[in-house]
C-alpha positions in Angstrom: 0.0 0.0 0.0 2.8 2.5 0.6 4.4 1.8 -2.3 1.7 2.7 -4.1 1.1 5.9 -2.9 4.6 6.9 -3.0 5.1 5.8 -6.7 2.0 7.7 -7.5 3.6 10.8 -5.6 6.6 10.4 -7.8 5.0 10.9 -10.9 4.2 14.2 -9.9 7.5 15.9 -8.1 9.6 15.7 -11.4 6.8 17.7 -13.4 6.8 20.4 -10.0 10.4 20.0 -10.0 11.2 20.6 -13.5 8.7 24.0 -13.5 10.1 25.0 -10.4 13.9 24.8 -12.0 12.1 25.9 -15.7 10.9 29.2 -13.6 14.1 29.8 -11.7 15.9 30.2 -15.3 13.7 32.4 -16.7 14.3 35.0 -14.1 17.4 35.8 -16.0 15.1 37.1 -18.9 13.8 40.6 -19.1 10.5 41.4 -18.0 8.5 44.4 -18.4 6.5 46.1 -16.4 2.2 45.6 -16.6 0.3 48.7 -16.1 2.3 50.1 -13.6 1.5 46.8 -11.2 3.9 45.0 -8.9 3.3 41.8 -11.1 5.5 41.5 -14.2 4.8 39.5 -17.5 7.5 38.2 -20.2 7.8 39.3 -23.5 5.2 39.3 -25.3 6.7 36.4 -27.3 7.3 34.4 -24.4 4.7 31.7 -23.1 5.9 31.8 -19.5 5.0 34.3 -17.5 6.8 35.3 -14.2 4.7 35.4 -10.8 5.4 37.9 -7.8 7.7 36.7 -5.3 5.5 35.6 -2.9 4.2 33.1 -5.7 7.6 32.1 -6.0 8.1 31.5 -2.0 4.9 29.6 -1.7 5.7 27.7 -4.7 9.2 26.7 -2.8 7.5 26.0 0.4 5.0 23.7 -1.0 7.9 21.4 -3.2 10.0 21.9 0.3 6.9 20.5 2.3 6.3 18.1 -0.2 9.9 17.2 0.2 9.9 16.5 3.6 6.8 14.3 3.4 8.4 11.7 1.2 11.4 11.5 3.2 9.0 10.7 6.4 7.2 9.1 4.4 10.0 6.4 3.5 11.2 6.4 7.1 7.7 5.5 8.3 8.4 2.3 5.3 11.7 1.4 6.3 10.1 0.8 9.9 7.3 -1.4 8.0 4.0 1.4 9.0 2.1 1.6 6.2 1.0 4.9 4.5 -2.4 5.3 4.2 -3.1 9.4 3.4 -0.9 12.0 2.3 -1.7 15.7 2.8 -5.5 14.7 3.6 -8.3 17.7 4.1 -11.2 17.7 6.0 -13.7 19.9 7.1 -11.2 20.6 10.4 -7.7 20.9 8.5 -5.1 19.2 6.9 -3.5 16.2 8.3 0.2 16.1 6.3 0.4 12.3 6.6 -2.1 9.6 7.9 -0.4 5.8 8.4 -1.2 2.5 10.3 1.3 1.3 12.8 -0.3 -2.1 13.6 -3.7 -1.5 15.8 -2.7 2.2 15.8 -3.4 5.2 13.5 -0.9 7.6 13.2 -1.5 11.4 12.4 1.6 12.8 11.4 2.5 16.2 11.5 5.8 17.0 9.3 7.6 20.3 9.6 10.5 21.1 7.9 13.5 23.5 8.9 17.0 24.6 9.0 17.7 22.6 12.6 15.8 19.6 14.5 14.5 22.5 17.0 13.6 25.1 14.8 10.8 22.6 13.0 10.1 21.7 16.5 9.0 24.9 17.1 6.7 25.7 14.4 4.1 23.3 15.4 2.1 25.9 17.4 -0.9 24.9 19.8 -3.7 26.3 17.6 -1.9 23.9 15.0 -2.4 21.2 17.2 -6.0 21.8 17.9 -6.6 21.6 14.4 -5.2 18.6 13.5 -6.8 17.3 16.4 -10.5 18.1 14.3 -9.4 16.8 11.1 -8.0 13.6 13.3 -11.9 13.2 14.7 -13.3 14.0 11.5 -10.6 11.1 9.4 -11.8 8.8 12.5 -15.3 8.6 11.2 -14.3 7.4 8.2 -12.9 4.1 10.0 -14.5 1.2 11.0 -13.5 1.5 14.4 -14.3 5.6 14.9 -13.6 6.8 17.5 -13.0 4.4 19.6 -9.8 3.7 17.2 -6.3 3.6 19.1 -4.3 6.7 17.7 -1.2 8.7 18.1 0.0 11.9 16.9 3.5 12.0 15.6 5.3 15.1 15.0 7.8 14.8 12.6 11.0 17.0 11.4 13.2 17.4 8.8 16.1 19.5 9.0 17.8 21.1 6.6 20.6 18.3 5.7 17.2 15.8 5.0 17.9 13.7 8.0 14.3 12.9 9.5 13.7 12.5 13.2 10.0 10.7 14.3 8.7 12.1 17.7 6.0 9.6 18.8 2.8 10.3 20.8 4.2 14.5 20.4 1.4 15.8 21.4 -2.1 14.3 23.0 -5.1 12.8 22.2 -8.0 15.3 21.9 
């Protein structure tokens, strides 16, 4: 099963790789200004167009994020937990990776940084309470609801790729 889904994942990172790289060397062609806006186009004979850099910073965050979850994600594999969700949305939030680890359900949080403790830090308490809803709202999808045996993970990536699991990181709503 988590083979799957990680195969399935790889055939869409090279295509957001390669546009990422594709838009990183056409900043080296001029632009020109539109209407006297922040936003800038390419030439006119030029089928890419340029983004603002914020575009460009979320763009990098998300292929960073996504990043880090396939790196967890294989570290979860090597330890034989099987993937079951990745980046799954409900009603309540976003939980970045959902696995089984034998009876259990896992809710993984993954946050990517520089150092071990910076990512450690990012996961704020609101955070939390958030992933605890989408957690209760996933659980009702289950055959065992709530009543299901769970733990939330928190995992981090720093910035040399090395992952580190934290088990049970923070409680059960």
């Amino acid at each position: 099963m988590t083979g799957d889904l990680l195969e399935r994942q790889d055939l869409v990172e090279p295509d957001l790789f390669a546009y990422a790289a594709a838009r990183e060397r056409d900043k080296s062609r001029p632009l020109a200004a539109v209407g006297g806006d922040a936003r800038y186009v390419r030439r006119a004979d030029d089928t890419c167009h340029a983004v603002g850099a914020r575009q460009n910073r979320g763009l990098r965050s998300w292929l960073a994020g996504a990043a880090a979850e396939k790196i967890v994600a294989l570290a979860y594999d090597r330890r034989g937990i099987d993937l079951l969700e990745t980046r799954w949305r409900g009603l309540g939030g976003e939980i970045d990776l959902i696995l089984r680890d034998g009876p259990e359900i896992v809710f993984c949080e993954v946050k990517a940084a520089r150092s071990t403790q910076e990512a450690i830090q990012r996961l704020r308490p609101a955070q939390m309470r958030r992933i605890h809803a989408a957690a209760a709202e996933y659980l009702g999808l289950v055959p065992e609801g709530q009543l299901a045996q769970v733990r939330f993970d928190l995992a981090v990536v720093d910035g040399m790729g090395r992952a580190d699991i934290i088990e049970n990181a923070f409680g059960h709503f």
